[in-house]
C-alpha positions as CSV (number, residue, x, y, z in Angstrom):
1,X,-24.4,-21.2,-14.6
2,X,-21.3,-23.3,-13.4
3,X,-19.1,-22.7,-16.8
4,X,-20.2,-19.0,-16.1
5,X,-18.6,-19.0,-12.4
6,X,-15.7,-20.9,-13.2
7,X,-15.1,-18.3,-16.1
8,X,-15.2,-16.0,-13.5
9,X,-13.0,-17.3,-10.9
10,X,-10.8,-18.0,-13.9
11,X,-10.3,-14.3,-15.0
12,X,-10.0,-12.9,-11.1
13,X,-7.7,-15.7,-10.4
14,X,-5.7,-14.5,-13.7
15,X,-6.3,-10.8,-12.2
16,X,-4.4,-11.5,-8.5
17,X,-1.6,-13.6,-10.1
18,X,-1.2,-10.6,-12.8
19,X,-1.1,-8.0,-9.9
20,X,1.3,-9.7,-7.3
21,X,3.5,-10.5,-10.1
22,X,3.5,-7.0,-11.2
23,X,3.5,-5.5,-7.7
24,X,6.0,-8.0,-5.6
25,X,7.6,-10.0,-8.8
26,X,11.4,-10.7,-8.0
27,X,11.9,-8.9,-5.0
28,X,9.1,-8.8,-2.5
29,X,10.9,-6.9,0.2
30,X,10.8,-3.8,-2.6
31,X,7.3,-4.3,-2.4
32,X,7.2,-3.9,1.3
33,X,9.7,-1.2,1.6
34,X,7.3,1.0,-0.5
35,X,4.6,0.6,1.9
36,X,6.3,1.2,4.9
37,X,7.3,4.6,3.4
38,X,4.2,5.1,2.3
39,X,3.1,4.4,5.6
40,X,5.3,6.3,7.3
41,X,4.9,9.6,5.3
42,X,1.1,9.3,5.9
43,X,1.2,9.0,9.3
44,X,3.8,12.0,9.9
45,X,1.5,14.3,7.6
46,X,-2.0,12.9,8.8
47,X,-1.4,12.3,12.0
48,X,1.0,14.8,13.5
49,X,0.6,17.5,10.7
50,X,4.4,17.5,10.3
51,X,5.0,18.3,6.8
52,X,8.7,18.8,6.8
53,X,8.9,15.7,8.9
54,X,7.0,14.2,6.1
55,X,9.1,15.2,3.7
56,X,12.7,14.4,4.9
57,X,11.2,11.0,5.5
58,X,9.9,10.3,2.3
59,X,13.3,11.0,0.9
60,X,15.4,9.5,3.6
61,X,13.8,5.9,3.3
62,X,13.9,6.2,-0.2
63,X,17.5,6.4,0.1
64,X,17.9,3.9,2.6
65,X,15.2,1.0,0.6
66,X,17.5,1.6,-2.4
67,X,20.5,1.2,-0.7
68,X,19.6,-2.1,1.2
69,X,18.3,-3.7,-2.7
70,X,21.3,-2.6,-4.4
71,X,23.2,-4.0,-1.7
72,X,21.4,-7.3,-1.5
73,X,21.2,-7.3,-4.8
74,X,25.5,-7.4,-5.1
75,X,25.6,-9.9,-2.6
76,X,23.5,-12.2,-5.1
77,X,25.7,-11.6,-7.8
78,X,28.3,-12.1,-6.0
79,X,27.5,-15.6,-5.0
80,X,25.9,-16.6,-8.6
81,X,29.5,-16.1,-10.2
């Protein structure tokens, strides 16, 4: 029964490495960006029945996560050369 468990801790250890790999990889603050839009856009529609809100949110901080990683992103190239 041991080799069985172990097997099994194994495959969900291999599971959670594959899935914050995939998920935060490289650039973790992309990863929290997404939820704090998602977040945010919930909360507006859910909360406060605010569709438009909603809406012009979702593409606002869209806009303003991509901006921040391209930026921080130049400023890394930028020191690697």
């Amino acid at each position: 029964m041991s080799a069985e468990r172990s097997r099994a801790i194994r495959a969900l250890k291999a599971f959670g490495r594959f899935w914050w790999e995939f998920l935060v990889g490289d650039t973790p603050e992309i990863t929290v960006a997404v939820m704090l839009v998602v977040g945010i856009v919930a909360f507006c529609r859910i909360v406060w029945q605010l569709n438009l809100l909603a809406l012009v949110a979702l593409v606002t901080l869209c806009a303003v996560a991509l901006g921040v990683s391209v930026h921080r992103a130049q400023k890394a190239a930028k020191r690697g050369t």
